[in-house]
DOTORZA-539342 format. One line per field, with one value per atom (N, C-alpha, C): atom name; x, y, z negated. Coordinates in steps of 0.001 Angstrom, whole numbers, plus 500000, padded with zeros to 6 digits. Atoms other than C-alpha are relative to their C-alpha. Layout:
# DOTORZA-539342
atom <- c(CA ...) $
c1 <- c(X ...) $
c2 <- c(Y ...) $
c3 <- c(Z ...) $
# end
This chain:
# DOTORZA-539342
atom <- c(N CA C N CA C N CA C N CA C N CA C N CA C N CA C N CA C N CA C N CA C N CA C N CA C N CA C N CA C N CA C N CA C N CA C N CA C N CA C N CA C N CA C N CA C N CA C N CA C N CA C N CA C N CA C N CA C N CA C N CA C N CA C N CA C N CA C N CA C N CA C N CA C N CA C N CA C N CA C N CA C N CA C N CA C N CA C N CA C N CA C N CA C N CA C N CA C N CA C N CA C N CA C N CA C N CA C N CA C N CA C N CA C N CA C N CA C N CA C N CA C N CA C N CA C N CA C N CA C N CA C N CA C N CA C N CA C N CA C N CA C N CA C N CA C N CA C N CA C N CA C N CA C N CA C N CA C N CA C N CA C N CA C N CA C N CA C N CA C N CA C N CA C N CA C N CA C N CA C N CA C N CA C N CA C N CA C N CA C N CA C N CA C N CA C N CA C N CA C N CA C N CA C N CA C N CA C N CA C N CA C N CA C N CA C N CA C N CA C N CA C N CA C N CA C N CA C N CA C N CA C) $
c1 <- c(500852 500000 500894 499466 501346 499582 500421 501322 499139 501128 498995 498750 501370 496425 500034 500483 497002 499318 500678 496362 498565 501156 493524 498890 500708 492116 499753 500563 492256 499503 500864 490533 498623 500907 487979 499252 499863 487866 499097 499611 488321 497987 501373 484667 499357 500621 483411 499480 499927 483917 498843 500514 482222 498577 501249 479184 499278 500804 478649 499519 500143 479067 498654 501422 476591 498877 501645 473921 499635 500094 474235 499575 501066 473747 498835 501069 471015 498565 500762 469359 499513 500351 469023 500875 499228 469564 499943 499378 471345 499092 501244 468012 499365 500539 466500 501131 498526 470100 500202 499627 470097 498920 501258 466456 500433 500381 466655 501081 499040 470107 499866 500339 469082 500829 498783 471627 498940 500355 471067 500609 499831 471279 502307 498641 474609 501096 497919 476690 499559 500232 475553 501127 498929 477279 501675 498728 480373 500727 499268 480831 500388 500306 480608 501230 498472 483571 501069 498923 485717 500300 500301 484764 499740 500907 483025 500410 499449 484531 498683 500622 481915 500330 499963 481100 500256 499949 481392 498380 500773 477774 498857 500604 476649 500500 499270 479259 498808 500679 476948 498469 500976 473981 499738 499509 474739 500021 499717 475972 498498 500843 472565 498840 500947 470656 500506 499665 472685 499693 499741 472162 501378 498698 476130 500015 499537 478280 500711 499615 479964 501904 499259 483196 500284 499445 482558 500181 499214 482708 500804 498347 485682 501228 499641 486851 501722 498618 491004 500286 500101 492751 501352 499225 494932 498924 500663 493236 499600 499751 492500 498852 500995 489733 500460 499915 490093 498958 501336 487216 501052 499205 489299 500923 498541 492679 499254 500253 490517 499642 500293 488915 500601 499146 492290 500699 498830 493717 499249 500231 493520 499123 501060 490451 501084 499234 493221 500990 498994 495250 499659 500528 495356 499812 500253 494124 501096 499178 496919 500747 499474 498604 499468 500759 495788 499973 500103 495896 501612 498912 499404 500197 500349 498885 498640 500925 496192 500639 499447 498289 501198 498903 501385 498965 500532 498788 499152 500734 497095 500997 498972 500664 500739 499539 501845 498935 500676 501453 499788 499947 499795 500510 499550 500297 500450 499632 500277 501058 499192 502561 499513 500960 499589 499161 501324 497244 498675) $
c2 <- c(498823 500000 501234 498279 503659 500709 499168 506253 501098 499035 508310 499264 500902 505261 500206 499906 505089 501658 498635 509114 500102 499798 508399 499259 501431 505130 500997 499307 507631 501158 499297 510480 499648 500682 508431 499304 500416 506830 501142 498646 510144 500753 499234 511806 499119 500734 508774 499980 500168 508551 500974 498798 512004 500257 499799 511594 498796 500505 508630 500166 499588 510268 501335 499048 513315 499189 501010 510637 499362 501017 508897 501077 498555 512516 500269 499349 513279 498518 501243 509557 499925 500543 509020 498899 501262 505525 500003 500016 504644 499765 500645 503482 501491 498519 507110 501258 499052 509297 499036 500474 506792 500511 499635 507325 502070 498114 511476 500170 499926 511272 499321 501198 508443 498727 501443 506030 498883 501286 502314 499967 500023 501638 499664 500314 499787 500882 498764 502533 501290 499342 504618 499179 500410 502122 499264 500050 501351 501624 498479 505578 500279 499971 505611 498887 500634 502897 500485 499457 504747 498775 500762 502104 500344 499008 503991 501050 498363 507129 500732 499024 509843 500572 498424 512314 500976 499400 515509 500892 499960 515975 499639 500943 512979 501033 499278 514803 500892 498904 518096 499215 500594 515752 499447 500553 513948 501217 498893 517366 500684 499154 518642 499375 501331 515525 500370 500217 515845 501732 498259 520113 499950 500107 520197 500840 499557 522249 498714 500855 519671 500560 500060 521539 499349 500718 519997 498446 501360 516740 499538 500387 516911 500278 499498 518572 500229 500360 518433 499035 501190 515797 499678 500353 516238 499388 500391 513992 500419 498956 515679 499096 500945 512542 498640 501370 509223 499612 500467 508510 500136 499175 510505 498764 500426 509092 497956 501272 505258 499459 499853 506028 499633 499898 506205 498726 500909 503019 498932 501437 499798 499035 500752 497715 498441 501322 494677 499893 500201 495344 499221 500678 493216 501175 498950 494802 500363 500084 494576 501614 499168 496981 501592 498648 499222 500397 499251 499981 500429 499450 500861 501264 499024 502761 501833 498964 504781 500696 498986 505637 500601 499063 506882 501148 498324 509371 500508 499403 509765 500997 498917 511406 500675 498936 512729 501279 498326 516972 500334 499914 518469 500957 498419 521370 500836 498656 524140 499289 500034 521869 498970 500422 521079 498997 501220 518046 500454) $
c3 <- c(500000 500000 500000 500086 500682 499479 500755 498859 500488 498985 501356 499639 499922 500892 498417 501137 497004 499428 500066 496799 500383 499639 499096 499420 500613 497065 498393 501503 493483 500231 499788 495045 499949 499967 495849 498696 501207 492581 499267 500880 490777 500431 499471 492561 499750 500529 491842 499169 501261 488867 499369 500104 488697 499875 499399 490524 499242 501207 487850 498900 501006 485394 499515 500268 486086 500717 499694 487469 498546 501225 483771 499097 500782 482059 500198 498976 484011 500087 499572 483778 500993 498425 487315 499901 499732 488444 501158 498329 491706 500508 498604 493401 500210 500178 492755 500449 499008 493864 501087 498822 496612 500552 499508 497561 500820 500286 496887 501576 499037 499618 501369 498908 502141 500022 499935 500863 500154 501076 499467 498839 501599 495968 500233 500000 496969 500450 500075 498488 499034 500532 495815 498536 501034 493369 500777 499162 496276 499833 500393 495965 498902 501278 492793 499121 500356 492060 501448 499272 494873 501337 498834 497537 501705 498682 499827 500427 499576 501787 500554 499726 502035 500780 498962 504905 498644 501327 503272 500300 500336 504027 499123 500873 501921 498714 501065 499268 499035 500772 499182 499879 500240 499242 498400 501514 495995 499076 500913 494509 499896 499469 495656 499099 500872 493974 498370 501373 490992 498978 500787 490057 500068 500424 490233 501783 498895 493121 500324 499408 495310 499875 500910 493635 498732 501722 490319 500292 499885 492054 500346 499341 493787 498992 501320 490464 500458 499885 490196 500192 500008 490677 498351 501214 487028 498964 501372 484732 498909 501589 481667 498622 501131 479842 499920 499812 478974 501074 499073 481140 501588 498605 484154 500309 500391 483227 500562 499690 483445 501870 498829 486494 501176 499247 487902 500081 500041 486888 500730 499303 489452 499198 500965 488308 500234 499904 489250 499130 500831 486811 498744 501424 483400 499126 501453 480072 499561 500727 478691 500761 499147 481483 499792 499852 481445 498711 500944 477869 499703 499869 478325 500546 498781 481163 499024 500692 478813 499162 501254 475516 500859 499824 477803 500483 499613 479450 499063 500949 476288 499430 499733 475681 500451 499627 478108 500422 499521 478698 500880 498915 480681 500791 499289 483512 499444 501173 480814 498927 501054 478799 498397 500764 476423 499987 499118 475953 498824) $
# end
Protein backbone atom coordinates (compact mmCIF):
# COMPACT_ATOMS: atom_id res chain seq x y z
CA UNK A 1 0.00 0.00 0.00
CA UNK A 2 1.35 3.66 -0.68
CA UNK A 3 1.32 6.25 1.14
CA UNK A 4 -1.01 8.31 -1.36
CA UNK A 5 -3.58 5.26 -0.89
CA UNK A 6 -3.00 5.09 3.00
CA UNK A 7 -3.64 9.11 3.20
CA UNK A 8 -6.48 8.40 0.90
CA UNK A 9 -7.88 5.13 2.93
CA UNK A 10 -7.74 7.63 6.52
CA UNK A 11 -9.47 10.48 4.95
CA UNK A 12 -12.02 8.43 4.15
CA UNK A 13 -12.13 6.83 7.42
CA UNK A 14 -11.68 10.14 9.22
CA UNK A 15 -15.33 11.81 7.44
CA UNK A 16 -16.59 8.77 8.16
CA UNK A 17 -16.08 8.55 11.13
CA UNK A 18 -17.78 12.00 11.30
CA UNK A 19 -20.82 11.59 9.48
CA UNK A 20 -21.35 8.63 12.15
CA UNK A 21 -20.93 10.27 14.61
CA UNK A 22 -23.41 13.32 13.91
CA UNK A 23 -26.08 10.64 12.53
CA UNK A 24 -25.77 8.90 16.23
CA UNK A 25 -26.25 12.52 17.94
CA UNK A 26 -28.98 13.28 15.99
CA UNK A 27 -30.64 9.56 16.22
CA UNK A 28 -30.98 9.02 12.69
CA UNK A 29 -30.44 5.53 11.56
CA UNK A 30 -28.65 4.64 8.29
CA UNK A 31 -31.99 3.48 6.60
CA UNK A 32 -33.50 7.11 7.24
CA UNK A 33 -29.90 9.30 6.14
CA UNK A 34 -29.90 6.79 3.39
CA UNK A 35 -33.54 7.32 2.44
CA UNK A 36 -33.35 11.48 3.11
CA UNK A 37 -29.89 11.27 0.38
CA UNK A 38 -30.92 8.44 -2.14
CA UNK A 39 -28.37 6.03 -0.86
CA UNK A 40 -28.93 2.31 0.53
CA UNK A 41 -28.72 1.64 4.03
CA UNK A 42 -25.39 -0.21 3.03
CA UNK A 43 -23.31 2.53 1.51
CA UNK A 44 -24.45 4.62 4.19
CA UNK A 45 -22.72 2.12 6.63
CA UNK A 46 -19.63 1.35 3.72
CA UNK A 47 -19.17 5.58 4.04
CA UNK A 48 -19.39 5.61 7.21
CA UNK A 49 -16.43 2.90 7.94
CA UNK A 50 -14.28 4.75 5.13
CA UNK A 51 -15.24 2.10 2.46
CA UNK A 52 -16.97 3.99 0.17
CA UNK A 53 -15.47 7.13 -1.79
CA UNK A 54 -18.09 9.84 -2.04
CA UNK A 55 -18.90 12.31 -4.90
CA UNK A 56 -18.61 15.51 -3.27
CA UNK A 57 -22.23 15.97 -4.03
CA UNK A 58 -23.35 12.98 -1.92
CA UNK A 59 -20.74 14.80 0.73
CA UNK A 60 -23.05 18.10 0.82
CA UNK A 61 -26.02 15.75 0.76
CA UNK A 62 -25.26 13.95 4.00
CA UNK A 63 -24.03 17.37 5.49
CA UNK A 64 -27.43 18.64 4.34
CA UNK A 65 -29.34 15.52 6.03
CA UNK A 66 -27.31 15.85 9.01
CA UNK A 67 -27.84 20.11 9.94
CA UNK A 68 -23.87 20.20 9.77
CA UNK A 69 -21.72 22.25 6.88
CA UNK A 70 -20.04 19.67 4.69
CA UNK A 71 -16.80 21.54 6.37
CA UNK A 72 -17.44 20.00 9.68
CA UNK A 73 -17.29 16.74 7.95
CA UNK A 74 -14.32 16.91 6.21
CA UNK A 75 -13.15 18.57 9.54
CA UNK A 76 -9.00 18.43 9.80
CA UNK A 77 -7.25 15.80 9.32
CA UNK A 78 -5.07 16.24 12.97
CA UNK A 79 -6.76 13.99 15.27
CA UNK A 80 -7.50 15.68 18.33
CA UNK A 81 -10.27 12.54 20.16
CA UNK A 82 -9.91 9.22 21.03
CA UNK A 83 -12.78 8.51 18.86
CA UNK A 84 -10.70 10.51 15.85
CA UNK A 85 -7.32 9.09 16.77
CA UNK A 86 -9.48 5.26 16.56
CA UNK A 87 -11.09 6.03 13.51
CA UNK A 88 -7.71 6.20 12.10
CA UNK A 89 -6.28 3.02 13.11
CA UNK A 90 -6.48 -0.20 10.55
CA UNK A 91 -9.55 -2.28 11.69
CA UNK A 92 -6.78 -5.32 10.75
CA UNK A 93 -4.75 -4.66 13.19
CA UNK A 94 -4.64 -6.78 16.60
CA UNK A 95 -5.88 -5.20 19.93
CA UNK A 96 -3.08 -5.42 21.31
CA UNK A 97 -1.40 -3.02 18.52
CA UNK A 98 -4.21 -0.78 18.55
CA UNK A 99 -4.10 -0.02 22.13
CA UNK A 100 -0.60 0.86 21.68
CA UNK A 101 -1.12 2.76 18.84
CA UNK A 102 -3.81 4.78 21.19
CA UNK A 103 -1.71 5.64 24.48
CA UNK A 104 1.38 6.88 22.20
CA UNK A 105 -1.21 9.37 20.55
CA UNK A 106 -2.91 9.76 23.71
CA UNK A 107 0.66 11.41 24.32
CA UNK A 108 1.85 12.73 21.89
CA UNK A 109 1.45 16.97 21.30
CA UNK A 110 -0.21 18.47 19.32
CA UNK A 111 0.30 21.37 16.49
CA UNK A 112 0.28 24.14 19.19
CA UNK A 113 2.56 21.87 21.20
CA UNK A 114 -0.41 21.08 23.58
CA UNK A 115 -2.76 18.05 24.05
Amino acid sequence: MTSETLSTELIYRAVGSRIREERVKRNITQEDLAASVGLTRASVTNIERGRQRMPVHVLVALATSLHVSPAHLVGSFEPKTAVEIEALVPEALSDSIKQWIMAGAAKAPTKGGHR
